[in-house]
C-alpha positions in Angstrom: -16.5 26.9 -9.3 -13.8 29.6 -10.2 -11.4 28.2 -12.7 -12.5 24.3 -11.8 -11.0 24.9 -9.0 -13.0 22.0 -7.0 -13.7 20.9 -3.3 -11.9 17.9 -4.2 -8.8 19.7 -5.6 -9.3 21.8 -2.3 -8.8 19.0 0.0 -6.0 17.4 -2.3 -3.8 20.6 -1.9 -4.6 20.5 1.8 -3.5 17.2 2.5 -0.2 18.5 0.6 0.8 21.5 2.8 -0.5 19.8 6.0 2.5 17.2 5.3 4.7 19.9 4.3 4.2 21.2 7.6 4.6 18.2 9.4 7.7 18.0 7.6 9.0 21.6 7.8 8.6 21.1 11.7 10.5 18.5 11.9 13.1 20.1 10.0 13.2 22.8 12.6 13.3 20.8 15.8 15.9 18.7 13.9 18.3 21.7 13.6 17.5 22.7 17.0 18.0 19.3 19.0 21.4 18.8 16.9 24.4 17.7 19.1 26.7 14.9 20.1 25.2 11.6 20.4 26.4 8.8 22.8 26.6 6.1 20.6 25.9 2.1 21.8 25.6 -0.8 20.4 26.7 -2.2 16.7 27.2 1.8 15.5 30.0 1.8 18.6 31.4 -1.1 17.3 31.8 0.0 13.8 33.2 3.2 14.8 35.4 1.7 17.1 37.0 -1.1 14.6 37.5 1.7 12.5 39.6 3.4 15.1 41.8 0.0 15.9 42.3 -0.5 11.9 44.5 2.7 11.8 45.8 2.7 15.3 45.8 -0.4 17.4 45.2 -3.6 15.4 48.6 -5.3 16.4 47.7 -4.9 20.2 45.8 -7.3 22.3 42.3 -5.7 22.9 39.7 -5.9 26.0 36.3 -4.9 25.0 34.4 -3.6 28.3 30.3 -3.1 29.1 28.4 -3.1 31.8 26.0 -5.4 30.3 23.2 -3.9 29.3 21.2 -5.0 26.0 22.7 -2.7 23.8 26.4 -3.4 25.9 25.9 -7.2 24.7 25.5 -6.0 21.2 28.4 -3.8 21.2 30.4 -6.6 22.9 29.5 -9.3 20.5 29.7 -7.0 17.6 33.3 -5.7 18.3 34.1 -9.2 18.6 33.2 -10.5 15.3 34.8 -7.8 14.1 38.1 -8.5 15.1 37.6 -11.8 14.3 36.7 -11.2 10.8 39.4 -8.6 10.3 42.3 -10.6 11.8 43.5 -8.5 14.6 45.4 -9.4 17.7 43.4 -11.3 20.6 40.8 -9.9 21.7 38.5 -10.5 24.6 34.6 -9.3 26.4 34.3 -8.8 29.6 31.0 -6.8 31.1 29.5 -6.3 34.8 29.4 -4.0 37.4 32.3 -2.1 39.0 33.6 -4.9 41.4 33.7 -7.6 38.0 34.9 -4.9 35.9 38.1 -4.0 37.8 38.7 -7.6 38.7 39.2 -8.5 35.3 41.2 -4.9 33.9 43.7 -6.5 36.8 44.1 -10.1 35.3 43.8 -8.3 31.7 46.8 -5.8 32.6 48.7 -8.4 34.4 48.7 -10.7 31.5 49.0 -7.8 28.9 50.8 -4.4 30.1 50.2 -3.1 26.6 47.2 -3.4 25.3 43.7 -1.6 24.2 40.6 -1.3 26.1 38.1 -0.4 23.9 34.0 0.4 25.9 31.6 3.2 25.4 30.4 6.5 26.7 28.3 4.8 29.6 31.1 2.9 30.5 34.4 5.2 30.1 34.1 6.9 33.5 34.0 3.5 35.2 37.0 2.1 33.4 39.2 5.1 33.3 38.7 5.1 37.0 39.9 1.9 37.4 42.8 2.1 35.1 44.0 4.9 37.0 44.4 3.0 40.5 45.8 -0.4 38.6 49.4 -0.4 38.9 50.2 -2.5 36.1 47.8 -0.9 33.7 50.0 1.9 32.3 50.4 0.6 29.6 46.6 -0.2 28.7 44.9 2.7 26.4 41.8 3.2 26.4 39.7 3.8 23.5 36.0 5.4 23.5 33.4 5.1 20.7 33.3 9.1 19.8 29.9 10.2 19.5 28.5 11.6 16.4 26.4 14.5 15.7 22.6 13.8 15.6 19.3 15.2 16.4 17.8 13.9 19.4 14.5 14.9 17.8 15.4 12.2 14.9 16.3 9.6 17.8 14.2 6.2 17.0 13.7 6.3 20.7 12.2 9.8 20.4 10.3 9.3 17.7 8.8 6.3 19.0 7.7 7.9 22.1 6.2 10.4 20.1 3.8 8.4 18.1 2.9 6.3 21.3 2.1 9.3 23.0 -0.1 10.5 20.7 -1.7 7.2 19.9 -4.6 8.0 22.5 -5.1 11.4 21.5 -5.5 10.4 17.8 -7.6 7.5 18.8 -10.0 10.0 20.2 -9.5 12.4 17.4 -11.4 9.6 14.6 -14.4 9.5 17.0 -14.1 13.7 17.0 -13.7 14.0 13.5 -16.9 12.3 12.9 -18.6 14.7 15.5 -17.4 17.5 14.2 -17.8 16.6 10.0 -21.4 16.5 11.1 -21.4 19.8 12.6 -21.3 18.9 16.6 -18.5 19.1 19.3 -17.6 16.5 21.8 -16.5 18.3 25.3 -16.6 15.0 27.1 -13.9 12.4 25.9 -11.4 14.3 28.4 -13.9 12.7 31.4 -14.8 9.6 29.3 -11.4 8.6 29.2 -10.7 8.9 33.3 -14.1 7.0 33.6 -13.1 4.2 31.4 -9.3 4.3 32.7 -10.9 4.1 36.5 -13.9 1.3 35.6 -11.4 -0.7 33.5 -8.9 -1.0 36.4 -11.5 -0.9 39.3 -13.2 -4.3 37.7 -10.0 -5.9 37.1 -9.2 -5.0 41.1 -12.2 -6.7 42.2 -12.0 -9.7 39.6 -8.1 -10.5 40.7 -6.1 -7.7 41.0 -2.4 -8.3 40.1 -3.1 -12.2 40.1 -6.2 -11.0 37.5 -6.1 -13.7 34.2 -6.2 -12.0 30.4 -9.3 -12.8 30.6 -11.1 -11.1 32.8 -9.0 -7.8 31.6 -10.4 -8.2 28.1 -13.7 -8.3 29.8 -12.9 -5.1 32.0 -11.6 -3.3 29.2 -14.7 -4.2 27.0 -16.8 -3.2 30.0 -15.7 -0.1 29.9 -15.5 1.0 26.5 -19.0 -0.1 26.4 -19.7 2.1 29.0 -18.4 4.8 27.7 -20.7 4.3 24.5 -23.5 4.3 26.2 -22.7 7.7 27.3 -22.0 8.7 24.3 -25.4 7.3 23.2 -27.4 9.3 25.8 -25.7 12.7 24.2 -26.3 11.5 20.8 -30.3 10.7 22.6 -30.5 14.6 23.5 -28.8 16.2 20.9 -32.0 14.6 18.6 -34.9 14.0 20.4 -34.5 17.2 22.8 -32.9 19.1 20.4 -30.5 20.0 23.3 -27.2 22.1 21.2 -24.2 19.4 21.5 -22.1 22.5 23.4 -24.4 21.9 25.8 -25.4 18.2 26.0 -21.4 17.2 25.9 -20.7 20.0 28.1 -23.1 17.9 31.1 -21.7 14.4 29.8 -18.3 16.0 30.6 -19.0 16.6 34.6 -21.5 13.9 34.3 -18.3 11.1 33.8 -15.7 13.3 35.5 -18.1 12.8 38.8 -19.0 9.0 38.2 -15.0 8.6 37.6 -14.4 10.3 41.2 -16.8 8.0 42.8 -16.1 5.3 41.6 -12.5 5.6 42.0 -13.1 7.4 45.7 -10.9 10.2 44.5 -8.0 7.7 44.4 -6.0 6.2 42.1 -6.2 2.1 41.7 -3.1 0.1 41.0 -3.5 -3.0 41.8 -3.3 -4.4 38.3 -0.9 -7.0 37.4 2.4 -6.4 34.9 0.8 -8.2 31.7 -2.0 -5.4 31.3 0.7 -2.8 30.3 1.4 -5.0 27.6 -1.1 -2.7 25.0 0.0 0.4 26.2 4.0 0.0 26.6 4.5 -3.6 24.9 6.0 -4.0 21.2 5.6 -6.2 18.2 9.0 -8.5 18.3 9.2 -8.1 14.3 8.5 -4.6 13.8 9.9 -3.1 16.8 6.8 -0.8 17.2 4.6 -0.2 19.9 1.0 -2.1 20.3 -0.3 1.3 20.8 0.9 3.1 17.9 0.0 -0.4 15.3 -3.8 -0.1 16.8 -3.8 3.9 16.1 -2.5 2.6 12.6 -5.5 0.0 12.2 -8.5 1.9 13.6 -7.5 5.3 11.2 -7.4 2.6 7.7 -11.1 1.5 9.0 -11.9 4.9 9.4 -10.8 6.1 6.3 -12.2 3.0 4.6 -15.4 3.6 6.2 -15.7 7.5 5.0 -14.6 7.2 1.6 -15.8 3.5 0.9 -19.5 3.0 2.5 -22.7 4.7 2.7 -22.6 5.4 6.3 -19.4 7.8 5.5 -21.2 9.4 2.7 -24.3 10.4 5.3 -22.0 11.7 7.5 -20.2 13.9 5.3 -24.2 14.8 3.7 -25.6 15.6 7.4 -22.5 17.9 8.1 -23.3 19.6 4.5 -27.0 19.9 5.1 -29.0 18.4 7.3 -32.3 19.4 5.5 -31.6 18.4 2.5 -29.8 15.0 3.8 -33.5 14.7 5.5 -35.0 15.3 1.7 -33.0 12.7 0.3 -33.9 10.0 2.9 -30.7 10.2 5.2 -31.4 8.9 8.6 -30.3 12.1 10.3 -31.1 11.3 13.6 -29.4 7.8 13.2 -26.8 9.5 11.7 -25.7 11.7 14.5 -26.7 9.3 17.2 -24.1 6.5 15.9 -21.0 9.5 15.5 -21.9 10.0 19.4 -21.8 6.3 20.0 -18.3 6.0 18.1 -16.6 8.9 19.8 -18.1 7.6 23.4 -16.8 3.7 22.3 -13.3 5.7 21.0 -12.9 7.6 24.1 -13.6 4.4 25.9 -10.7 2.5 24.4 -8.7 5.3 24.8 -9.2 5.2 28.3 -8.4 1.9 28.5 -5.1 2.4 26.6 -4.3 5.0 28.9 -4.4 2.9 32.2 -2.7 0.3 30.2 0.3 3.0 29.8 0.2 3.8 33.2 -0.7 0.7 34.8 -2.9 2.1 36.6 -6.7 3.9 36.9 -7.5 7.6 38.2 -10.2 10.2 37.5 -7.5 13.1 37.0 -6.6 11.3 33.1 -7.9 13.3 30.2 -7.3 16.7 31.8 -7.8 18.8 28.9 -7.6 15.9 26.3 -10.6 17.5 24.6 -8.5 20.5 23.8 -6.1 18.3 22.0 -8.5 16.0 20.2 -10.5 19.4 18.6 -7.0 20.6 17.8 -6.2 17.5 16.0 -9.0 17.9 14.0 -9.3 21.3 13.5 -5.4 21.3 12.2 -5.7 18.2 10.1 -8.5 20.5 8.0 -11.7 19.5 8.9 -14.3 22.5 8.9 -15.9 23.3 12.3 -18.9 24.2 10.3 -19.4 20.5 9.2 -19.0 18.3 5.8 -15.6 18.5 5.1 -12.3 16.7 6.4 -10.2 13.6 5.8 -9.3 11.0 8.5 -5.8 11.0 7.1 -5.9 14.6 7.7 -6.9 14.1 11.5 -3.8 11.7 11.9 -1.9 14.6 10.3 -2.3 16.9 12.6 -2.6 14.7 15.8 1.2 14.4 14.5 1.7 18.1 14.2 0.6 18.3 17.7 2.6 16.0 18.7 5.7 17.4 17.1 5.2 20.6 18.2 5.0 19.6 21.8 7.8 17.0 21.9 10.0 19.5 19.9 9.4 22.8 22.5 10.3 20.2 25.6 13.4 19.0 23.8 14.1 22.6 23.4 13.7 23.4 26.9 10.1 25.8 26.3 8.6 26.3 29.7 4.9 24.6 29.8 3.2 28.0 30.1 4.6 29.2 27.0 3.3 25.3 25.3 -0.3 26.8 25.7 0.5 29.9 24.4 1.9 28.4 21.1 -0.8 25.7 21.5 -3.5 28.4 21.4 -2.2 30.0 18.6 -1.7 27.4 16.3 -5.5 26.0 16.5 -6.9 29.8 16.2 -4.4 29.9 12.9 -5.7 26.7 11.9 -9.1 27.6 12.5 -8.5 31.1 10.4 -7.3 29.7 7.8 -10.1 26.8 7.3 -12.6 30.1 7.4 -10.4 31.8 5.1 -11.0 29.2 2.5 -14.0 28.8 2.9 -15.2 31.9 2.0 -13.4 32.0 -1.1 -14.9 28.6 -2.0 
């Protein structure tokens, strides 16, 4: 090519900006989401100690909570800290209202000038009792300050944005594989309501909420399988009837949006007990992060292994290419493209089953317009709607752009009309510019 440059440089420049956007976004919805931050906690603590060092250390000190987790770490840390730093007596007390002003009473009785030192979520309730205590004018009260912060940067934000997106960039592998081989996949949207209502209709009739980990492994594995046999009989008329994939994944779409409604009777099922949420809202104890977001993690390093380290990956990316001369060079085509329906069927399946687990629940209405995100996953992460070229690294990349984009216009208040507008635009920009390299390739 054209000064060396090569398909390989190409994607290797790609794979640069697409971070650089990711990045640049979150720059903006940083800048836009900044503002003060209740603080909780050992942060409260900190600040707080800081505050007694230079005004209040000689004073006898009540710290106050209501007694929530992060309330027992703020207690126990402001503790330690006077401990450690030598400062007048200090004591904890936490609970609700009735405890709290029962023991501000015995503290201001026994101290009439002291420090009560609590946070934000608890200032209101301890002011108000202050003010009514007749022996507590003498108690100040002291309130972690808050600190400047973008609520987009929250871990708690950015948590729930990768969970959220965990199904949708389960589904995208599955659709990248479709789509490096030249197809589309209009059905995962209904596959996932079909697996989410088989997956909890089975565990209804096999237990309900009294239902054993077992028999929910073997409902969800039911219905993932399901789901691949669907995606199996697409793959069977896209090559043997020649039937365009627009159109064979276009029926499989009402196909499993209908089985879902009757199955399901039009209802939603929740009679599932509290352990199968574990998946889709549980955590790892060590790493803090959700099960759902370290299985999105998993499945895209065996999907990039897969492309870039077997044969099957490399007949993928050659069918996409050119089918006819795959065919030449003794590529199974037809096994080819009849597995990448399988996988995204099987992907859609588990991402089904990941979404009732979220939910706790089963309904034909999941999915609505999943489709629309998966493609625009894809299509953003750089792989060509014309087939043969695109990274599964760049798929995860911009399942997170999406993702960004949408959690940053609802922390900035953007109505949901206006989401589809921007929505729109940025997969017909994405899909401009893939065209507009590729005709200077």
């Amino acid at each position: 090519m054209r000064g060396g440059f090569t398909s390989n440089t190409r994607r290797h420049w790609q794979d640069r900006i697409m971070l650089l956007v990711l990045l640049v976004l979150a720059l903006v919805f940083s800048l836009a989401t900044l503002k003060p931050q209740e603080e909780g906690g050992e942060a409260a603590a900190r600040r707080l100690l800081a505050m007694l060092e230079k005004e209040a250390a000689a004073l006898p000190l009540l710290a106050v909570a209501r007694g929530g987790g992060e309330d027992r770490l703020f207690l126990s840390a402001l503790l330690d800290g006077t401990r450690a730093r030598d400062f007048a007596q200090a004591e904890t007390l936490s609970g609700p209202p009735s405890r709290l002003r029962e023991g501000l009473e015995d503290f201001a009785a026994r101290h009439p000038h002291a420090v009560v030192a609590t946070v934000e979520g608890s200032a209101a309730t301890v002011r108000s009792v202050c003010r009514v205590l007749p022996e507590s004018a003498g108690l100040r009260v002291l309130v972690a300050p808050p600190r400047r912060w973008p609520t987009f940067l929250l871990r708690d934000n950015l948590l729930n944005v990768a969970n959220q997106i965990a199904v949708i960039a389960i589904l995208a592998i599955g659709m990248t594989l479709v789509i490096l081989t030249a197809g589309i996949d209009l059905s995962v949207g209904s596959l996932i309501a079909l697996s989410a209502v088989l997956c909890a209709g089975l565990i209804g009739r096999w237990g309900g909420q009294g239902a054993g980990g077992g028999a929910m492994l073997a409902a969800g594995a039911l219905a993932v399988l399901g789901c691949g046999a669907l995606g199996a009989f697409s793959g069977l008329m896209i090559t043997r009837w020649r039937v365009p994939p627009f159109i064979a994944t276009l029926g499989m779409m009402q196909v499993a949006s209908g089985l879902a409604y009757l199955l399901s009777q039009g209802k939603p099922i929740y009679q599932l007990p509290a352990s199968f949420t574990t998946l889709g809202r549980g955590a790892d104890p060590l790493l803090g992060l959700p099960w759902a977001v370290l299985l999105m993690v998993a499945l895209y390093a065996l999907a990039h292994l897969f492309m870039t380290r077997t044969v099957g990956g490399r007949h993928i990316y050659a069918v996409g290419g050119n089918p006819e001369a795959a065919r030449l060079a003794g590529v199974p085509v037809g096994r080819v493209l009849m597995g990448v329906y399988v996988a995204c069927g099987l992907l859609a399946g588990l991402g089904g089953v990941l979404m009732a687990s979220q939910l706790k629940s089963g309904a034909p209405t999941y999915g609505g317009m999943y489709e629309l995100y998966v493609i625009a996953a894809v299509v953003v992460g750089g792989t060509s709607l014309s087939g043969g070229q695109g990274r599964m690294l760049g798929t995860l990349t911009g399942a997170f752009i999406i993702a960004v984009i949408q959690n940053g216009m609802n922390l900035t208040n953007v109505e949901s009309y206006t989401q589809k507008v921007v929505l729109g635009l940025v997969i017909l920009g994405a899909v401009l510019i893939e065209r507009i390299n590729g005709r200077r390739s």
